[in-house]
C-alpha positions in Angstrom: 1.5 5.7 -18.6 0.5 3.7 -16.2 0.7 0.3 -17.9 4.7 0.9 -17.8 4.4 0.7 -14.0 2.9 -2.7 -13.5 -0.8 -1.4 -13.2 -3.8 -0.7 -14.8 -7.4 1.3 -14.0 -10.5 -0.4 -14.0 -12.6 1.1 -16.6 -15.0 3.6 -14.9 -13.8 3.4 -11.6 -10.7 5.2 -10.1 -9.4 1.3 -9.2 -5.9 0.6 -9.5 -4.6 -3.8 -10.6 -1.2 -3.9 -9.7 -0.9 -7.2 -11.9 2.2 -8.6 -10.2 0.2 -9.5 -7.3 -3.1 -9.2 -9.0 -4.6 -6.8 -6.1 -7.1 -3.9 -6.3 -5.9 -0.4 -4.9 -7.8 2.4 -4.6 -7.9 5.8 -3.1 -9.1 6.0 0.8 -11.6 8.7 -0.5 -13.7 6.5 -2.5 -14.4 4.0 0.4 -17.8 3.6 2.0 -18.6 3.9 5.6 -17.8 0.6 7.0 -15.5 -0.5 4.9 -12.2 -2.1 6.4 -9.2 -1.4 4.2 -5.2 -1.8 4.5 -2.6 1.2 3.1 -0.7 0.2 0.7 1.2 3.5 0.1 0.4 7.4 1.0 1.6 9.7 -2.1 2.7 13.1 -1.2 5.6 14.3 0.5 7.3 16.9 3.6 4.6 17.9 6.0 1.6 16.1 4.9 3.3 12.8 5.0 5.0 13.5 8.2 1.5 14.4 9.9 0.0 11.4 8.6 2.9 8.6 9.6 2.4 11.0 13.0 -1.2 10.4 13.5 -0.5 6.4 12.9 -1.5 6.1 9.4 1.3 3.5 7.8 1.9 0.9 4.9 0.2 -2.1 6.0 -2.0 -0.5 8.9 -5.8 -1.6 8.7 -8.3 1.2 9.4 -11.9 1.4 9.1 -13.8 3.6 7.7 -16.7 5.0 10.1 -18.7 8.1 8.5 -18.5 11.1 6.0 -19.7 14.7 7.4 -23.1 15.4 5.7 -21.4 17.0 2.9 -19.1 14.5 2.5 -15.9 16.3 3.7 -14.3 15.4 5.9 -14.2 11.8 6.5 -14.0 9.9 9.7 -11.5 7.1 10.3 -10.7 4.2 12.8 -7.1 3.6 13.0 -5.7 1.3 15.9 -9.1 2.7 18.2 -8.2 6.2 17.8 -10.7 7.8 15.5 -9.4 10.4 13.3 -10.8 12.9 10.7 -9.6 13.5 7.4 -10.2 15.9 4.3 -11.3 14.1 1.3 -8.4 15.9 -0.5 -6.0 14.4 1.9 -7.5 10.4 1.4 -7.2 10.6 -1.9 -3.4 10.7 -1.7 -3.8 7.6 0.1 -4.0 4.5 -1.9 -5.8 1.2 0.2 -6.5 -2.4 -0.2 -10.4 -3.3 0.4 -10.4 -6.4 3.3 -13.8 -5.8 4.1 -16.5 -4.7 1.7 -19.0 -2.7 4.0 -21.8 -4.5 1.8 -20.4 -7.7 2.6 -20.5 -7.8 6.4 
């Protein structure tokens, strides 16, 4: 499954090891406010894709996460100083590198 593709998931956590290049991936949804994070590929296809390469969001594009709605849907992001909102359904089609832990800072 998905060992034949080069990665595998961190037990417990919906992490992704691309072993090649021994880097962690996970979805945009499970970040935490304040965490900086760089795409590294958006899943899905036709419209949804288009609107997001539309509103800036690209492989290799940094973006922060700044804050969750109380119910934690949807989720605020900082992409090139433009702030823009996402569902949760939508960020978890969007797979990220972590650059900046928000408990690291």
């Amino acid at each position: 499954m998905l060992r034949d593709e080069g990665l595998s998931i961190s037990e417990g956590y919906d992490i992704f090891q691309d072993k090649e290049k021994n880097l962690m991936h996970t979805p945009l949804s499970l970040c935490h406010e304040g965490d900086r994070v760089m795409i590294h590929r958006i899943l899905g296809n036709g419209g949804f894709r288009k609107r997001l390469i539309e509103l800036g969001l690209r492989k290799g594009k940094e973006l922060t996460v700044v804050r969750y709605a109380p119910l934690r849907d949807p989720m605020e992001i900082c992409i090139d100083g433009c702030h823009v909102s996402l569902r949760v359904e939508e960020a978890e089609k969007i797979d990220v590198e972590m650059i900046q832990n928000s408990s690291n800072e």
